[in-house]
C-alpha positions in Angstrom: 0.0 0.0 0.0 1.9 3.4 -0.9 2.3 6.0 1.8 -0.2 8.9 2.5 1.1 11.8 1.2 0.9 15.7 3.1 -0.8 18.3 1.8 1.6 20.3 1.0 -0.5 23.7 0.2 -2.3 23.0 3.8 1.5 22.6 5.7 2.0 25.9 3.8 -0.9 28.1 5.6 -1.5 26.2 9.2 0.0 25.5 12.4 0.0 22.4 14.4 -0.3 24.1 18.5 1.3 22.2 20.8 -1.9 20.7 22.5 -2.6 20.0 18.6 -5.1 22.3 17.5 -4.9 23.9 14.3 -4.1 27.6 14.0 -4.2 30.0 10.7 -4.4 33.5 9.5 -8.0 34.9 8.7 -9.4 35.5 5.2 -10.3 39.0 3.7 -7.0 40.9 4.5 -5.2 41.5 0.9 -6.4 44.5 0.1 -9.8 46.9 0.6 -9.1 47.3 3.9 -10.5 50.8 4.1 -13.8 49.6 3.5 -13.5 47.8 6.9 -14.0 49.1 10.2 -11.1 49.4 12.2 -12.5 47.0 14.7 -12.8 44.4 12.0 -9.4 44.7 10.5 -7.9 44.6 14.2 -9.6 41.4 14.5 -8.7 39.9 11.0 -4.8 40.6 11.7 -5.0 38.1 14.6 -4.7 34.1 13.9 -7.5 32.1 14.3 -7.9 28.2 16.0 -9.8 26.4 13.4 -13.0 24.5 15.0 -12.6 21.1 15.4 -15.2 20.0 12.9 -12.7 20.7 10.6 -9.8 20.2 11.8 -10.0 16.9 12.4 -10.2 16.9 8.2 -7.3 18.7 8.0 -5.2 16.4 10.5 -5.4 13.6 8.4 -4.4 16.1 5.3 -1.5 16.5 7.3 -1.0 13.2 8.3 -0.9 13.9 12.1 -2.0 11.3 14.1 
């Protein structure tokens, strides 16, 4: 049986935690930003925990187990 292979666009944008929960950067940040209020953009510059619904996806995209 060949080996499972990591998603290597996936590694690129997440981080494992060390009580290994997933951890990215929010969506909506490139560019527009003036649009936004400034209470929103403080809040999309901070990284996010992904909920565990999919995370538990994403684990096994990243063959952590």
């Amino acid at each position: 049986m060949p080996k499972k292979k990591t998603h290597k666009g996936l590694k690129k944008r997440v981080k494992l935690t060390a009580r290994g929960k997933i951890k990215a950067h929010t969506s909506f940040t490139g560019h527009l930003m003036s649009v936004k209020t400034a209470k929103r953009r403080r809040k999309l510059g901070k990284p996010i925990v992904i909920a565990d619904v999919y995370a538990n996806v994403m684990k096994e995209m990243l063959n952590v187990d």
